[in-house]
C-alpha positions as CSV (number, residue, x, y, z in Angstrom):
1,X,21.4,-24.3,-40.0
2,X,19.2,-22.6,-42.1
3,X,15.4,-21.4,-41.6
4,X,13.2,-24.2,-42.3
5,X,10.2,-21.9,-43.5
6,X,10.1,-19.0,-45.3
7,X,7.2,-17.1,-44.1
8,X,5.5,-14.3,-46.0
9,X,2.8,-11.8,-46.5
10,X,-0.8,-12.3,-45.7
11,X,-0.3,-15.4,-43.4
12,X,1.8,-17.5,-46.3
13,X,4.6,-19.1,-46.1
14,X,6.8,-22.0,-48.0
15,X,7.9,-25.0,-45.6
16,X,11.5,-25.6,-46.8
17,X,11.3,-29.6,-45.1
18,X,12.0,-30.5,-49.0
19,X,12.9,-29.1,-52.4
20,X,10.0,-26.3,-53.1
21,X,10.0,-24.5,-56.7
22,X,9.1,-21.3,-57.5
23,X,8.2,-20.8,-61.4
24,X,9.3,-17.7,-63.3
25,X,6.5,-16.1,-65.2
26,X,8.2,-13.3,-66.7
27,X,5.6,-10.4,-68.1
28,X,8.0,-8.4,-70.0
29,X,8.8,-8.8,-74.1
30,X,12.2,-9.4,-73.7
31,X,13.0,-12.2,-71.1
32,X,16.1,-14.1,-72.3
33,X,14.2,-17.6,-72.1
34,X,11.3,-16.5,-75.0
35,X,9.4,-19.5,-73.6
36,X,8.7,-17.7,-70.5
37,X,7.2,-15.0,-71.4
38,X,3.9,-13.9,-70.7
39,X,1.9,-11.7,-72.6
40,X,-1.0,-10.6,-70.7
41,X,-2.9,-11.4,-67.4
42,X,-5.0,-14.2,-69.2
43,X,-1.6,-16.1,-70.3
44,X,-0.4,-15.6,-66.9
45,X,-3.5,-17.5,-65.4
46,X,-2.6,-20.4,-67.7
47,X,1.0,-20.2,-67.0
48,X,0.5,-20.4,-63.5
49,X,-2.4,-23.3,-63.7
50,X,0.0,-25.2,-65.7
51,X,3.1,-24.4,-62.9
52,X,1.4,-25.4,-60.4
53,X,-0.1,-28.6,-61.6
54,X,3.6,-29.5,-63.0
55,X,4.5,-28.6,-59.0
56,X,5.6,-25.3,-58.5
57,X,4.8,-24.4,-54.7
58,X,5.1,-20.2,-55.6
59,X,4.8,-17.8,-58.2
60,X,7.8,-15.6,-59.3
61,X,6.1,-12.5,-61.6
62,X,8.3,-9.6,-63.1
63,X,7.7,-6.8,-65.1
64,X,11.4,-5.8,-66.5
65,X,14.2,-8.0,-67.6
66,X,17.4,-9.1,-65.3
67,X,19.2,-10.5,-68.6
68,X,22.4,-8.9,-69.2
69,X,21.8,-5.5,-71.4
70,X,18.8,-5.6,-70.5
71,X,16.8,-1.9,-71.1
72,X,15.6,-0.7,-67.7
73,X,11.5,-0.4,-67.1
74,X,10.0,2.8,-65.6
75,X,8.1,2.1,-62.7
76,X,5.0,2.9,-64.3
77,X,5.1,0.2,-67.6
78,X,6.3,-2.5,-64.4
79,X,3.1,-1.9,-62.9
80,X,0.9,-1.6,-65.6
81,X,2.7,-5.6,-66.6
82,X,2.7,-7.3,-62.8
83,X,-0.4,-5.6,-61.0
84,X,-3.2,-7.2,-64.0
85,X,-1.5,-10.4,-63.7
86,X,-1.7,-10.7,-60.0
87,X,-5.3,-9.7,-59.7
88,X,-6.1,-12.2,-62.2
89,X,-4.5,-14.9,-60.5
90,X,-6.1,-14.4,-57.3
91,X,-9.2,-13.8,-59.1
92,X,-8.6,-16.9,-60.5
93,X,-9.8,-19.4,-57.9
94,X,-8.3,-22.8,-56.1
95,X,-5.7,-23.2,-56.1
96,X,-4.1,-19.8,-57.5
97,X,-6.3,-17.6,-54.6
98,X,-3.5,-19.0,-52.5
99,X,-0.7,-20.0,-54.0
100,X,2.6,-17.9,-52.8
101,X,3.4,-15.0,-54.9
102,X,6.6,-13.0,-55.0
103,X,7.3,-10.2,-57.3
104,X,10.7,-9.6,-59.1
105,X,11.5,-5.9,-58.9
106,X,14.4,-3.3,-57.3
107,X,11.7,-0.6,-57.0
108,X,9.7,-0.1,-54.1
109,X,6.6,1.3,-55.9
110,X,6.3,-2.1,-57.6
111,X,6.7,-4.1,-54.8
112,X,3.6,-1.8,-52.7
113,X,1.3,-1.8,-55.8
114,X,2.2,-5.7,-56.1
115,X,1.5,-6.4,-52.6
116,X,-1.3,-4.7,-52.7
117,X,-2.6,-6.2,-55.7
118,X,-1.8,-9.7,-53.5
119,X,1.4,-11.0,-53.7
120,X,3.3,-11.5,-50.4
121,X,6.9,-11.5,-51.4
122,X,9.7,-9.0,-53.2
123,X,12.4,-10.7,-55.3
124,X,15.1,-7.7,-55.4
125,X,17.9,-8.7,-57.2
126,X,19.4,-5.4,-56.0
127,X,19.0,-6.8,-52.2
128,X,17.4,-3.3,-51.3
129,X,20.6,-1.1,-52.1
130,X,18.5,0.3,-55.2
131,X,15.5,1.4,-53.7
132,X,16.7,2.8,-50.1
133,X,12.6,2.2,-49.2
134,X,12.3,-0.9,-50.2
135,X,13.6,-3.0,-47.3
136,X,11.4,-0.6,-44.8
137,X,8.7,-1.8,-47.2
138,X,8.9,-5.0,-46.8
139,X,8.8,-5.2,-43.0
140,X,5.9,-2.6,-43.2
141,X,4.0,-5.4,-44.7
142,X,5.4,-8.0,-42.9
143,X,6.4,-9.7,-46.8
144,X,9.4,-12.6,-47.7
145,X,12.3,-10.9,-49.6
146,X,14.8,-12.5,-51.5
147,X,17.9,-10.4,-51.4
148,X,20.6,-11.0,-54.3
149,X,24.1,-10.2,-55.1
150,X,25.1,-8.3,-57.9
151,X,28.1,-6.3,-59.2
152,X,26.6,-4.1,-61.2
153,X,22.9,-3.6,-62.8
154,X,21.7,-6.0,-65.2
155,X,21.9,-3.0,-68.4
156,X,25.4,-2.7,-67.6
157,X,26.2,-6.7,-67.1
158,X,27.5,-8.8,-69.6
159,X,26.8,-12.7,-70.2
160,X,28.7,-15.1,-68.0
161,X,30.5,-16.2,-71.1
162,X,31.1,-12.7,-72.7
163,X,32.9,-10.5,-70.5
164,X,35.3,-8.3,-72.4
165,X,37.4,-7.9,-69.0
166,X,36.2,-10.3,-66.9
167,X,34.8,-9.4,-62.7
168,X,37.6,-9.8,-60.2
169,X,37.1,-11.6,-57.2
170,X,39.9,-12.4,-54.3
171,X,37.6,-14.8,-52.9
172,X,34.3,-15.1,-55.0
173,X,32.0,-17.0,-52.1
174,X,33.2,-15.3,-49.5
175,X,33.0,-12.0,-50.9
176,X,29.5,-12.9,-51.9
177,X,28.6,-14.8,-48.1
178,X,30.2,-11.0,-47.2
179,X,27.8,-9.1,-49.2
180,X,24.7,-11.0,-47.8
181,X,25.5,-10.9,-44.6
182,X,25.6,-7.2,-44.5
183,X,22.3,-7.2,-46.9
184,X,20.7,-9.5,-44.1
185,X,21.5,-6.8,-41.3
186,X,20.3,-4.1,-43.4
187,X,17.1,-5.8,-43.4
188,X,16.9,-6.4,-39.8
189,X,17.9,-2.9,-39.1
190,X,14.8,-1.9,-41.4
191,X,12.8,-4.2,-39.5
192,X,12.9,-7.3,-41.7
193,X,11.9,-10.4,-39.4
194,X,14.9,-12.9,-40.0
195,X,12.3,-15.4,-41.0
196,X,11.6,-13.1,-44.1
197,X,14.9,-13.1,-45.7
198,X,16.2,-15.9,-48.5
199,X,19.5,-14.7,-50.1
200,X,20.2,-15.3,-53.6
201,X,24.3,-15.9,-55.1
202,X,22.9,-14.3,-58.6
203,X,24.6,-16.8,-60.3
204,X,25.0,-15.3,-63.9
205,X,25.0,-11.9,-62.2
206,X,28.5,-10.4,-62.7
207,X,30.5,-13.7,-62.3
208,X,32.1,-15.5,-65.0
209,X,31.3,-19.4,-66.1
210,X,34.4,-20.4,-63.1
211,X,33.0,-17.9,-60.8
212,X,29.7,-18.9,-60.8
213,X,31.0,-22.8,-60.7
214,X,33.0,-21.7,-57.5
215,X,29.7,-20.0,-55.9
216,X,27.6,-23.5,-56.5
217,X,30.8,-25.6,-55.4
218,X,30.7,-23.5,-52.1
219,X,27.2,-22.8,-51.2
220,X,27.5,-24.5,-47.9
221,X,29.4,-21.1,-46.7
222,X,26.0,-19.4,-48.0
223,X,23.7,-21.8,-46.4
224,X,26.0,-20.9,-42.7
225,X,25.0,-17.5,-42.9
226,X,21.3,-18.7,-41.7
227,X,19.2,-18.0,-44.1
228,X,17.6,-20.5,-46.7
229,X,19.7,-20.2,-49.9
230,X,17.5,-19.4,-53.3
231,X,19.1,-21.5,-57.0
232,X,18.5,-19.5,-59.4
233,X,20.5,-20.9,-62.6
234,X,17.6,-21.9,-64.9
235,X,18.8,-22.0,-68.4
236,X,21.6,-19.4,-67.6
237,X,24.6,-18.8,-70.5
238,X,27.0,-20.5,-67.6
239,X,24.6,-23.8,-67.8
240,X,25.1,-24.0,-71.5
241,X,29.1,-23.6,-71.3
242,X,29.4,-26.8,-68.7
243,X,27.1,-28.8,-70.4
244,X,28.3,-28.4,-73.4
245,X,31.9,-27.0,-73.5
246,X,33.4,-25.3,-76.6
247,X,29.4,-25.0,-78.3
248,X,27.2,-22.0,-78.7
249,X,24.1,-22.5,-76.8
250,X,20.6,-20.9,-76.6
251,X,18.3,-20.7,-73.7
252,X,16.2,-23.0,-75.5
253,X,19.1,-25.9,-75.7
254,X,20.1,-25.6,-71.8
255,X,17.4,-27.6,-70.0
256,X,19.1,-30.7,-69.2
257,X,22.2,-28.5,-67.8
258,X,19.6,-26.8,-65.6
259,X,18.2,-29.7,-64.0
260,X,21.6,-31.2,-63.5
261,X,23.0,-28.1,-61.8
262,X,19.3,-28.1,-59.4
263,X,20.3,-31.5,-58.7
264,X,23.9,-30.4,-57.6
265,X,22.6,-27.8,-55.4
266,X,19.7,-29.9,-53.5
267,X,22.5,-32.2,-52.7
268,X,24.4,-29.2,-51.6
269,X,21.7,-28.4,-48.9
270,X,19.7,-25.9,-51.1
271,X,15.5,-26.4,-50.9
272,X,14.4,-23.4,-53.1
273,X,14.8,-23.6,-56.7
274,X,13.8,-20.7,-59.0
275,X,13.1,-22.4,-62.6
276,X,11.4,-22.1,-65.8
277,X,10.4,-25.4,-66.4
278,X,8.1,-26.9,-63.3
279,X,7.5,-30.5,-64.6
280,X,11.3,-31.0,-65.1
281,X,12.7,-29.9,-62.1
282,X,10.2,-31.1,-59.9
283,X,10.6,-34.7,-61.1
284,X,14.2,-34.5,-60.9
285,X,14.1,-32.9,-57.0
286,X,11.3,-35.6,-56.4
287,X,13.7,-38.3,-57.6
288,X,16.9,-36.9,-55.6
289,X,14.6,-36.5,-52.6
290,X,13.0,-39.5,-52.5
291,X,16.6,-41.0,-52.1
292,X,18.1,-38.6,-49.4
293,X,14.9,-39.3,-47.0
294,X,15.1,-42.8,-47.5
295,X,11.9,-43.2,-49.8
């Protein structure tokens, strides 16, 4: 059974009793979803006014792209983006002084200026192996960490729909369940409190449009491993190939998909959704919810 909270930094934490959404403000110039990016700490304030009154319950900032081929980010140009927009959003007043805040990096001088700045979780899509500091970090400051899998670094990734020779998997879900599992024990071995720890499948993240179906069809083998499972498929190229098979898709054109695939997952057992679009989803998980607790 999984953990029913996630607790975090700075006496936060995110009751997973229901489906809770955490909304993707990306600070970076070259996000794959163009809607979503944010341009400067003032944007960010609005951005994350406008999540949370649409019903986000945290705050997902990043300063350098996951999309496949992405360009890395020095560590310098990732704080110069996420530190500003933090500050201003605590700065910012009820309810954004509180409202959970993780911060999507692999680099452990990100995370520290972040958390210093006032966030209270790390998003690492690396699940620590990048940065060997960064899981020690985290249960130095007592944060939430999400810890993803990933075959290979997003600049050398390709879209789920593009591979020129395409990942191999024996077993994709348990080779993934495998991978967390040791992830999870690396952070409790660093000193990462199990109540911490939310593992990610990184759909889209070196797995084709099957393999990530496959992951989604068996996320109950995730949710076993005991900690809360993090969706993350917003607008992803694999959305846009079920939706609408045989037809070239944008991130723009993949909303519906999205929500259908949240939907899939909540009903799955999953309670934390990563999204771009707050009003949506949380409508949609209202809806679903409503019905599985009996209105």
């Amino acid at each position: 059974m999984p953990h029913t909270v996630w607790r975090l930094a700075n006496g936060r934490s995110i009751m997973l009793d229901r489906p809770r959404i955490v909304a993707i403000l990306n600070l970076t110039p070259d996000s794959f979803h163009e809607a979503s990016r944010v341009p400067s700490p003032t944007a960010a304030v609005e951005a994350a006014r406008r999540a949370v009154r649409d019903g986000a319950d945290a705050l997902d900032l990043g300063g350098e792209s996951t999309r496949p081929g992405a360009a890395r980010v020095p560590e310098e140009e990732q704080i110069a983006r996420v530190v500003p927009a933090v500050r201003a959003i605590r700065a910012a007043g009820a309810p954004l002084a509180g409202i959970p805040i993780s911060v999507d990096t692999t680099r452990a001088a990100v995370a520290r200026a972040a958390l210093d700045a006032g966030a209270d979780a790390v998003n690492d899509v690396s699940a620590g192996e990048e940065d060997a500091s960064m899981l020690r970090l985290v249960a130095e400051r007592g944060a939430g960490v999400i810890l993803m899998h990933r075959l290979v670094p997003p600049d050398l990734d390709s879209y789920s729909d593009r591979y020129a020779t395409e990942p191999t998997y024996a077993d994709v879900v348990g080779e993934v369940a495998a991978f967390l599992a040791g992830r999870c024990r690396a952070a409790a071995e660093a000193g990462v409190r199990p109540d911490r720890v939310v593992v990610d499948p990184g759909l889209g993240f070196g797995k084709t449009v099957g393999q990530n179906s496959e992951l989604m069809r068996g996320v109950g083998r995730l949710l076993a491993l005991g900690p809360p499972v993090l969706c993350a498929v917003s607008r992803k190229s694999f959305v846009g190939r079920l939706a609408s098979p045989g037809v070239e898709t944008t991130p723009a054109e993949r909303l519906s998909g999205s929500v259908a695939l949240a939907i899939q997952q909540c009903l799955s057992g999953v309670r934390l959704f990563r999204v771009h679009d707050v009003r949506e989803h949380a409508e949609a998980l209202r809806a679903v919810w409503g019905v599985i607790a009996g209105g």
